[in-house]
PDB file of N, H, CA, C and O in Angstrom:
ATOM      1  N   UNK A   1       0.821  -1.201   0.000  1.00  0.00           N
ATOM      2  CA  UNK A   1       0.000   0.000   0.000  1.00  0.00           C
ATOM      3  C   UNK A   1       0.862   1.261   0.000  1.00  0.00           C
ATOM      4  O   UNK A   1       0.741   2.315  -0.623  1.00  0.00           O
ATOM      5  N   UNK A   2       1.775   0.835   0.892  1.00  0.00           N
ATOM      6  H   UNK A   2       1.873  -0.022   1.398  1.00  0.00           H
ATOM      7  CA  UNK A   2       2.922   2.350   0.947  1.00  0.00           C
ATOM      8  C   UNK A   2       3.246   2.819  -0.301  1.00  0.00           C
ATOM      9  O   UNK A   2       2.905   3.892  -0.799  1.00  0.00           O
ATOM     10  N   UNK A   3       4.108   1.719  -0.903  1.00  0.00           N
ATOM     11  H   UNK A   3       4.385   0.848  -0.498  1.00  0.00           H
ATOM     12  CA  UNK A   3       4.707   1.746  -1.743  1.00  0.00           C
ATOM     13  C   UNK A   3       3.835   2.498  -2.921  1.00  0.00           C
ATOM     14  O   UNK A   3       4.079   3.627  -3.348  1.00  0.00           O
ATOM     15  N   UNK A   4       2.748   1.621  -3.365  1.00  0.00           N
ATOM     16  H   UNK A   4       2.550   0.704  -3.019  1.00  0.00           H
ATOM     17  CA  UNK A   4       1.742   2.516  -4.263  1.00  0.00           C
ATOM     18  C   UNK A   4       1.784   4.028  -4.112  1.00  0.00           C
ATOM     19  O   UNK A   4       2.018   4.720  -5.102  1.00  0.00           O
ATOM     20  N   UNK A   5       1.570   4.566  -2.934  1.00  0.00           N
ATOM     21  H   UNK A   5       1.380   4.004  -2.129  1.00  0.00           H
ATOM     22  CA  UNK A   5       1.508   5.721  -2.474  1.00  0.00           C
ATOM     23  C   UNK A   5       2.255   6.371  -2.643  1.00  0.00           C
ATOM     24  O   UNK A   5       1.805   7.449  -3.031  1.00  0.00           O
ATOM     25  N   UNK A   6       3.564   6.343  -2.551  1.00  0.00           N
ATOM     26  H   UNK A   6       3.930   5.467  -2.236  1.00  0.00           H
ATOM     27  CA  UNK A   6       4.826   6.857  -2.853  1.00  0.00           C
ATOM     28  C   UNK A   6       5.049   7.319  -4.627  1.00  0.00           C
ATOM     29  O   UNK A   6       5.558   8.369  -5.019  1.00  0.00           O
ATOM     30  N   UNK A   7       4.453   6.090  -5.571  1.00  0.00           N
ATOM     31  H   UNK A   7       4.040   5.237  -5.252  1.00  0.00           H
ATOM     32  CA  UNK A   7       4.766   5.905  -6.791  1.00  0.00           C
ATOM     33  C   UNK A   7       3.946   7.284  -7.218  1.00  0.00           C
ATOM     34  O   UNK A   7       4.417   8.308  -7.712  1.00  0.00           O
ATOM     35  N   UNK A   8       2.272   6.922  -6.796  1.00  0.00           N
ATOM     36  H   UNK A   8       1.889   6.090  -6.395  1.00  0.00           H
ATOM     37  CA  UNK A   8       1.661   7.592  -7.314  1.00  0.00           C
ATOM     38  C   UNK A   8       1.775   9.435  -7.262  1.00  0.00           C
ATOM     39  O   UNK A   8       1.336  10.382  -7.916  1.00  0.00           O
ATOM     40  N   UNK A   9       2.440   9.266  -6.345  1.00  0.00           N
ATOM     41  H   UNK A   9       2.797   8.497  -5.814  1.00  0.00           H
ATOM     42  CA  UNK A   9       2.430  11.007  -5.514  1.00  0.00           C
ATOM     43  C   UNK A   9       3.998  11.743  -5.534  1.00  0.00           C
ATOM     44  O   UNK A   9       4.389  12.600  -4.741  1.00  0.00           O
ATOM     45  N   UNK A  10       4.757  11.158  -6.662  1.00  0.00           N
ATOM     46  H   UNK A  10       4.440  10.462  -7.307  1.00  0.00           H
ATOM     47  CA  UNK A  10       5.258  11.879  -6.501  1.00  0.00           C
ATOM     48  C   UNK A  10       6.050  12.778  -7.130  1.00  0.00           C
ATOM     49  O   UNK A  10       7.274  12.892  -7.185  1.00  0.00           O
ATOM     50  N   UNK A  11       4.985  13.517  -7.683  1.00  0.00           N
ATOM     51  H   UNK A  11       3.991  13.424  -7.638  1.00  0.00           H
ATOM     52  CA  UNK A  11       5.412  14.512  -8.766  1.00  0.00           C
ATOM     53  C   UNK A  11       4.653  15.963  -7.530  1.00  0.00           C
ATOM     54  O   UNK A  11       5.008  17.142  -7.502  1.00  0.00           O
ATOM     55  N   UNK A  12       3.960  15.526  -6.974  1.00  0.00           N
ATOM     56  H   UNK A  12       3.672  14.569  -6.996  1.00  0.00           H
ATOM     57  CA  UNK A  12       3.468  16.561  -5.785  1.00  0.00           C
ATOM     58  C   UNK A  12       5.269  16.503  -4.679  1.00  0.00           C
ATOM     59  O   UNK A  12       5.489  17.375  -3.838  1.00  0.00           O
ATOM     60  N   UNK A  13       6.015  15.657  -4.880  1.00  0.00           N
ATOM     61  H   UNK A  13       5.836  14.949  -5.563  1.00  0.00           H
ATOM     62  CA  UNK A  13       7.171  15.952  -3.757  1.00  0.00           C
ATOM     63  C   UNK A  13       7.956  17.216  -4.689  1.00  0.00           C
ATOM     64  O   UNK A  13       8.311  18.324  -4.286  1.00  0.00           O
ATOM     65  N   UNK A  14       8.066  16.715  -5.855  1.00  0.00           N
ATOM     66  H   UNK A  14       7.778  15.815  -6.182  1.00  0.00           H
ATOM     67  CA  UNK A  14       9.342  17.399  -6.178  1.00  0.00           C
ATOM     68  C   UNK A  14       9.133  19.263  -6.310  1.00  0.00           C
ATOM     69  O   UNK A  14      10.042  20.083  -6.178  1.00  0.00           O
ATOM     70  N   UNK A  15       7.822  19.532  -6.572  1.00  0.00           N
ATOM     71  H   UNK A  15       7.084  18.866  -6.678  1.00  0.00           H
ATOM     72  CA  UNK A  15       7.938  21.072  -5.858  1.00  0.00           C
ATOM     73  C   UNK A  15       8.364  21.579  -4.346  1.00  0.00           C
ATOM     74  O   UNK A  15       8.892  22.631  -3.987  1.00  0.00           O
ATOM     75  N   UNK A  16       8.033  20.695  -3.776  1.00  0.00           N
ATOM     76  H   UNK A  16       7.604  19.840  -4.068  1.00  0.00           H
ATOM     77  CA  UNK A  16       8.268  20.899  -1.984  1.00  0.00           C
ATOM     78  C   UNK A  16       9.748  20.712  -2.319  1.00  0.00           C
ATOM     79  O   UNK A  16      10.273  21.658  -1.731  1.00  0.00           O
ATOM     80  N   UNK A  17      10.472  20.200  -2.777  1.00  0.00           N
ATOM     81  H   UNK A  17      10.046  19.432  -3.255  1.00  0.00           H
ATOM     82  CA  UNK A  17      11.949  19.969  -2.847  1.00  0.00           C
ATOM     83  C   UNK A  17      12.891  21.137  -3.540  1.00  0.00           C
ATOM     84  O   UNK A  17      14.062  21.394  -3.261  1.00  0.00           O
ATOM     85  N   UNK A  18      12.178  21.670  -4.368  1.00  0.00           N
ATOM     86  H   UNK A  18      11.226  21.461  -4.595  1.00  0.00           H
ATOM     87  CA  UNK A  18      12.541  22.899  -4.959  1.00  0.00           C
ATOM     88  C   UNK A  18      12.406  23.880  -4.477  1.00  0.00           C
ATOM     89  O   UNK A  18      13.209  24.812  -4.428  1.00  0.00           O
ATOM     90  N   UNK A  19      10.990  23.780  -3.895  1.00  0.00           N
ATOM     91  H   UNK A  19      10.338  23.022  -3.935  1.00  0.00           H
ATOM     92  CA  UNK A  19      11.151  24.788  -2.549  1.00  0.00           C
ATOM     93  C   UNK A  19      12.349  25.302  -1.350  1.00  0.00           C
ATOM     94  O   UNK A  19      13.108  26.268  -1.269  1.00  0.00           O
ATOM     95  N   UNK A  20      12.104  24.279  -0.623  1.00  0.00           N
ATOM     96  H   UNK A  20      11.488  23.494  -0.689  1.00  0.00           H
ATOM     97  CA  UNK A  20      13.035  24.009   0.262  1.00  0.00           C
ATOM     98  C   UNK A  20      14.066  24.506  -0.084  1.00  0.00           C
ATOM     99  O   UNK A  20      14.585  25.465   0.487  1.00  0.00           O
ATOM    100  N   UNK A  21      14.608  23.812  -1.272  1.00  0.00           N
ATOM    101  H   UNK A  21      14.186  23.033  -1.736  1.00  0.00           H
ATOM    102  CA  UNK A  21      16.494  23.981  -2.137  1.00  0.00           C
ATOM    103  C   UNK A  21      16.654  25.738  -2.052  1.00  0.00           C
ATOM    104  O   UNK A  21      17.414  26.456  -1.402  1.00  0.00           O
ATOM    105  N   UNK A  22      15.702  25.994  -2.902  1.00  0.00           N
ATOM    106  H   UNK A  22      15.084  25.411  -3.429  1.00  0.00           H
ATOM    107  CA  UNK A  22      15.748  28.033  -3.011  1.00  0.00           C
ATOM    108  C   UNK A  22      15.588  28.360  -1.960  1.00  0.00           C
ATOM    109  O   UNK A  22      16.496  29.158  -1.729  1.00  0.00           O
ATOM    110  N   UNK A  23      14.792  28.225  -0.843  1.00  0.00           N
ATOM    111  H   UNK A  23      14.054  27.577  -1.031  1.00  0.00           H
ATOM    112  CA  UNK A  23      14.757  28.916   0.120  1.00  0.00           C
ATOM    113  C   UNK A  23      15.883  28.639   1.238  1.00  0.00           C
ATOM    114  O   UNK A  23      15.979  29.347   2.241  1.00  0.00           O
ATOM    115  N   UNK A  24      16.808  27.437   0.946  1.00  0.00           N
ATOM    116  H   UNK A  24      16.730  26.862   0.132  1.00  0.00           H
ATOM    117  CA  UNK A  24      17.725  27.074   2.026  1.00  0.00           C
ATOM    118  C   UNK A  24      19.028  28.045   1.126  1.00  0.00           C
ATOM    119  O   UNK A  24      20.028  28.127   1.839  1.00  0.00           O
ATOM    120  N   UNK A  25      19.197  28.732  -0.179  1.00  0.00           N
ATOM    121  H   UNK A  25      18.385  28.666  -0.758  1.00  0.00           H
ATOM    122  CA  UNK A  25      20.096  29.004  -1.113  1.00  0.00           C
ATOM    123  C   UNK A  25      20.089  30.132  -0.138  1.00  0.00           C
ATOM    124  O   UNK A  25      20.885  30.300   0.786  1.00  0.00           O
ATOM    125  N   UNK A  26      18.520  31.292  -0.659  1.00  0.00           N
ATOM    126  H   UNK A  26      17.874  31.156  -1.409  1.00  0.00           H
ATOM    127  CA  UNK A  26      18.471  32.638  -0.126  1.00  0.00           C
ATOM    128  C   UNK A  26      18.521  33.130   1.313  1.00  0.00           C
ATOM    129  O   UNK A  26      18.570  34.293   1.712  1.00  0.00           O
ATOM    130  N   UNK A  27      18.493  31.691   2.191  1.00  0.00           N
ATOM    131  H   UNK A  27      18.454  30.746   1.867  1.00  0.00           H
ATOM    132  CA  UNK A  27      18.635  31.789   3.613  1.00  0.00           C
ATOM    133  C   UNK A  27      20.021  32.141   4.307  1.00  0.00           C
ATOM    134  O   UNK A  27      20.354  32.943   5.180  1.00  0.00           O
ATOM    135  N   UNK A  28      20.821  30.992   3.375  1.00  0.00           N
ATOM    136  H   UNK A  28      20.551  30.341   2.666  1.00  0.00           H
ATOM    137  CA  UNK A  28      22.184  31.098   3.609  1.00  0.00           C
ATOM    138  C   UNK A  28      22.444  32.626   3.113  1.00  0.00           C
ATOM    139  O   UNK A  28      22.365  33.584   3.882  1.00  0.00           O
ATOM    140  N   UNK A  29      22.745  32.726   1.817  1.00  0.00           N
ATOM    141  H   UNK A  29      22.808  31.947   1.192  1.00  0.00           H
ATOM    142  CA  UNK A  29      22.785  34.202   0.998  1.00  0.00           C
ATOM    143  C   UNK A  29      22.353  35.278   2.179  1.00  0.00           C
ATOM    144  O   UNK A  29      23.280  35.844   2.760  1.00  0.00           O
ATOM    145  N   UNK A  30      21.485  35.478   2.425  1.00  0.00           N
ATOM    146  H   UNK A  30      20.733  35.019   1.953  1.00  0.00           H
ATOM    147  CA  UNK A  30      21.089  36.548   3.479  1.00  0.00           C
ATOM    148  C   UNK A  30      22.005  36.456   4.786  1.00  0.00           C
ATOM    149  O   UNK A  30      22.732  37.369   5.177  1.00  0.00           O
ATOM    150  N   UNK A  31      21.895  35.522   5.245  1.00  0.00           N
ATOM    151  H   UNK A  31      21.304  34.780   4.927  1.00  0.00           H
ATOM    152  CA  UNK A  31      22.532  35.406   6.214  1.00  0.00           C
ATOM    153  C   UNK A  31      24.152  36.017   6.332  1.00  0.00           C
ATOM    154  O   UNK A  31      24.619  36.866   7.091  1.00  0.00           O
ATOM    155  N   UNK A  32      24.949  34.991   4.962  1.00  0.00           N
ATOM    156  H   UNK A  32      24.569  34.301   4.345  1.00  0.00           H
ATOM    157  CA  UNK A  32      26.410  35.400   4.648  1.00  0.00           C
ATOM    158  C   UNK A  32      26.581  37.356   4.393  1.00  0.00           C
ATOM    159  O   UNK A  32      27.607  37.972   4.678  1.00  0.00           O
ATOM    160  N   UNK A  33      25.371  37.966   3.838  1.00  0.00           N
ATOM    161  H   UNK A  33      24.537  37.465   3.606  1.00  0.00           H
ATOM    162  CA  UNK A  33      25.076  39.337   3.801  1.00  0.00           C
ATOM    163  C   UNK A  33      25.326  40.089   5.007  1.00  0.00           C
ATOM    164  O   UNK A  33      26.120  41.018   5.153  1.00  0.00           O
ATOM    165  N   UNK A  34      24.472  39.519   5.935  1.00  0.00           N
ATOM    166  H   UNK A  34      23.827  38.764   5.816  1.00  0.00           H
ATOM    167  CA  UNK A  34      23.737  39.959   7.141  1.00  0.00           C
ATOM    168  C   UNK A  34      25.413  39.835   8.150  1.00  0.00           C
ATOM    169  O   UNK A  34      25.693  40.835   8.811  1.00  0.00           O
ATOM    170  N   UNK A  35      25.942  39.191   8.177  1.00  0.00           N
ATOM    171  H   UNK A  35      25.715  38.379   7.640  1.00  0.00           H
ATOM    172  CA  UNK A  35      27.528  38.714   8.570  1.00  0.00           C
ATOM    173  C   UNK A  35      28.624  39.457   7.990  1.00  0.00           C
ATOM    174  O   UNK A  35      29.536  39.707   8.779  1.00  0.00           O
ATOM    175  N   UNK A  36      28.725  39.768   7.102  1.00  0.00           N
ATOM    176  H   UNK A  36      27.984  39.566   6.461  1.00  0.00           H
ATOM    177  CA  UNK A  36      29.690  40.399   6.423  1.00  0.00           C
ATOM    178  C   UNK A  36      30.494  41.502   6.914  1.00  0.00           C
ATOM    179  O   UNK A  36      29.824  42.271   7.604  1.00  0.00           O
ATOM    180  N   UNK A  37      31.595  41.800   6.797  1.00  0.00           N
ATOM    181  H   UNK A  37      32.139  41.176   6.236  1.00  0.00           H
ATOM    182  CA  UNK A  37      32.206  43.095   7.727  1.00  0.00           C
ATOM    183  C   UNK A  37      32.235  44.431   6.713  1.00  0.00           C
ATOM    184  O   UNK A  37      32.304  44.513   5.486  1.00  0.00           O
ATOM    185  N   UNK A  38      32.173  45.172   7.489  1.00  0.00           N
ATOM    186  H   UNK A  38      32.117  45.106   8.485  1.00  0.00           H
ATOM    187  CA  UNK A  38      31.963  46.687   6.941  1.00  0.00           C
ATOM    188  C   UNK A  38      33.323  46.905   5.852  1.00  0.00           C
ATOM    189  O   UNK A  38      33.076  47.546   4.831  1.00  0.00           O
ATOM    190  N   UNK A  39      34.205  46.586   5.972  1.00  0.00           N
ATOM    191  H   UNK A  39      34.406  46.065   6.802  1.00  0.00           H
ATOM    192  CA  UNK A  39      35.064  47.143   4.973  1.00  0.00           C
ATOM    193  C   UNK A  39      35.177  46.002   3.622  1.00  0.00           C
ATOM    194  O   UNK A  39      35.711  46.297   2.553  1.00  0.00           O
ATOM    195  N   UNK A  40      34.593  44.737   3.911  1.00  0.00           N
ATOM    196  H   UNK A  40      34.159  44.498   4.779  1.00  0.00           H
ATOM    197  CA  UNK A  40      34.694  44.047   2.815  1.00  0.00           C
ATOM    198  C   UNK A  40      33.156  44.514   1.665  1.00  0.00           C
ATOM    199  O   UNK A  40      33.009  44.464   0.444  1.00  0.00           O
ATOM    200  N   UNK A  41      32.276  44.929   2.758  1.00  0.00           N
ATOM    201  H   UNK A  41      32.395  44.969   3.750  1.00  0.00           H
ATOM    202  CA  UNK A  41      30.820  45.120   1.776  1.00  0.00           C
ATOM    203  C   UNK A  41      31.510  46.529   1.815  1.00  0.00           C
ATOM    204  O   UNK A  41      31.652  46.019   0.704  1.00  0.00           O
ATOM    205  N   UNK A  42      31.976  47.526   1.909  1.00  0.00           N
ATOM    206  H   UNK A  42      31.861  47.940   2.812  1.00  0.00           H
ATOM    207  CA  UNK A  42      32.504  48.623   1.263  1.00  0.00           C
ATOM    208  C   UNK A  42      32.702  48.186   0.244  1.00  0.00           C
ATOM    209  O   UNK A  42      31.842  48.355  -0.620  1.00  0.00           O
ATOM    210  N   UNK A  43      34.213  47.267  -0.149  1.00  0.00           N
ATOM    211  H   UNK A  43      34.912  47.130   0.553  1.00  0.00           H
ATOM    212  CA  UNK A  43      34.710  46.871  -1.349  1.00  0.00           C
ATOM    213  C   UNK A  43      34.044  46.013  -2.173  1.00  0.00           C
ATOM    214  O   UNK A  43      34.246  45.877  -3.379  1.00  0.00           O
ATOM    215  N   UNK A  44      33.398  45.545  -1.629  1.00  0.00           N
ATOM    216  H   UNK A  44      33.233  45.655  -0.649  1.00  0.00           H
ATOM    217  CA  UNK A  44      32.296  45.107  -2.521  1.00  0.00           C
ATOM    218  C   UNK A  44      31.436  45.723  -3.614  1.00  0.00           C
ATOM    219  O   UNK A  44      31.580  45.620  -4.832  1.00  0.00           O
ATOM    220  N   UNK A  45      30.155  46.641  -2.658  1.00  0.00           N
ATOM    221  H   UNK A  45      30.038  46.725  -1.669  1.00  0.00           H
ATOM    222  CA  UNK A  45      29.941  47.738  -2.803  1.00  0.00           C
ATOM    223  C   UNK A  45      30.375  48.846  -4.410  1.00  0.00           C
ATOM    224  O   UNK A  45      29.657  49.539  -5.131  1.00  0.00           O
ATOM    225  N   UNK A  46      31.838  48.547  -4.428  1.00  0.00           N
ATOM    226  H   UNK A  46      32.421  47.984  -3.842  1.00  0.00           H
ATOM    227  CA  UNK A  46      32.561  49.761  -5.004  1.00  0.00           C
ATOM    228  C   UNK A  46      33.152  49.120  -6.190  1.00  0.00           C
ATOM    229  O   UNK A  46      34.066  49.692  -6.785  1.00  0.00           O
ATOM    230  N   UNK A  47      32.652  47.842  -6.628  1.00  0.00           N
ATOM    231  H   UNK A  47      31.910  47.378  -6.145  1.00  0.00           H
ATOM    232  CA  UNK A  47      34.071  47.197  -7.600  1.00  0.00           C
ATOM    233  C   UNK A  47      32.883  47.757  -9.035  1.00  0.00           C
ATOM    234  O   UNK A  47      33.442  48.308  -9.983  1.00  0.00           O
ATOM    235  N   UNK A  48      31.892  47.645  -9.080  1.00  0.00           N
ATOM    236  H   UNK A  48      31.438  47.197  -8.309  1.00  0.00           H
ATOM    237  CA  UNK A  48      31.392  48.189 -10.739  1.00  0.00           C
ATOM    238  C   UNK A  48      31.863  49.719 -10.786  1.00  0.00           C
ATOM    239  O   UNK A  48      31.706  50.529 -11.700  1.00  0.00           O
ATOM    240  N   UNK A  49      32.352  49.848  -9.811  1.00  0.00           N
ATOM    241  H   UNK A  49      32.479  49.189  -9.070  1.00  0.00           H
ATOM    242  CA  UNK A  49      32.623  51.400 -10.177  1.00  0.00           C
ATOM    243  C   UNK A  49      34.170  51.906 -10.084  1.00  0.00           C
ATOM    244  O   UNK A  49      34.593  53.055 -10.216  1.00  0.00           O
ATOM    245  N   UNK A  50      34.953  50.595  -9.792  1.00  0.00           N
ATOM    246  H   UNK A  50      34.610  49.662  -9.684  1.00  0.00           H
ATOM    247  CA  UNK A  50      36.587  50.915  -9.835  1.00  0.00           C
ATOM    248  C   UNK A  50      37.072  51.350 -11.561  1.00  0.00           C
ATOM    249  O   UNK A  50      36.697  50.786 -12.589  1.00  0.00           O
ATOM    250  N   UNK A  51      37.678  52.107 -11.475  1.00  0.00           N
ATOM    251  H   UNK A  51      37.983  52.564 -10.640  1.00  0.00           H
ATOM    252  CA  UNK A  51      38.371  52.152 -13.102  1.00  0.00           C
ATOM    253  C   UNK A  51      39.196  50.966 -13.029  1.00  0.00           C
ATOM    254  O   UNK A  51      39.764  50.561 -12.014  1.00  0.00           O
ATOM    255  N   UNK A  52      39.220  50.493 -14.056  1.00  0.00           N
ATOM    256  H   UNK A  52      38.759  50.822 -14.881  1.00  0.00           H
ATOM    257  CA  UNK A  52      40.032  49.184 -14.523  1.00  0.00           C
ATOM    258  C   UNK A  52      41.449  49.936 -15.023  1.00  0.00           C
ATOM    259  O   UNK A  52      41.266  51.026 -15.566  1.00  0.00           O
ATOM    260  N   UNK A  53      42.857  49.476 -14.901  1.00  0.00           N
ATOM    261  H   UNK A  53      43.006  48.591 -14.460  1.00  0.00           H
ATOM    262  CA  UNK A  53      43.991  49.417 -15.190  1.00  0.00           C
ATOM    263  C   UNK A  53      44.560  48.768 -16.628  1.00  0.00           C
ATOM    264  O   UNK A  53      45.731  48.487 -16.884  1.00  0.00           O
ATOM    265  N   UNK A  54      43.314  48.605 -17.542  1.00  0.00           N
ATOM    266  H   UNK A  54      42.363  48.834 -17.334  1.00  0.00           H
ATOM    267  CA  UNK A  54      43.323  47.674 -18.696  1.00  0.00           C
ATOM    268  C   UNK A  54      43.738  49.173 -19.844  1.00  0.00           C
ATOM    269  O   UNK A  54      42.702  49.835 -19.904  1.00  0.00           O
ATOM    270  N   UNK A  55      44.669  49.740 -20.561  1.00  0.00           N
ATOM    271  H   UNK A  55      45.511  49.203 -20.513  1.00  0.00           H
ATOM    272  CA  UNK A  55      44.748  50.457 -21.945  1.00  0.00           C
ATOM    273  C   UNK A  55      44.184  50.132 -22.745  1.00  0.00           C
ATOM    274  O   UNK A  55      44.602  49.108 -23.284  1.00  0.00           O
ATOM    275  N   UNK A  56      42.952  50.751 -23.307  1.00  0.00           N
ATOM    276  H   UNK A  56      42.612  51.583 -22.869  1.00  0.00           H
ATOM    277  CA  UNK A  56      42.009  50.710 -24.820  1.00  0.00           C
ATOM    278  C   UNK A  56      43.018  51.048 -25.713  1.00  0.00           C
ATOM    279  O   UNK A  56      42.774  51.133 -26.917  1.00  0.00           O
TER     280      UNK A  56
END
């Protein structure tokens, strides 16, 4: 009986699993944000806007 149950149902798991996955991604992500020290999210912050050292 289990087993049936399992077969039949489970295309209803694999959204809950995708779920989970993104929300455990953006949890971490926030978190590593939320942690971060002030002079590295400065430099962070500032790198689309460094002039590059590259001659056109």
């Amino acid at each position: 009986m289990f087993h049936r149950v399992l077969h039949e149902q489970w295309t209803s798991i694999i959204p809950v699993i995708s779920f989970v996955l993104i929300s455990g991604v953006f949890i971490i992500a926030t978190i590593r944000a939320l942690r971060m020290k002030k002079g590295e999210r400065e430099h962070l912050s500032s790198l689309p806007l460094e002039d590059s050292n590259v001659e056109h």
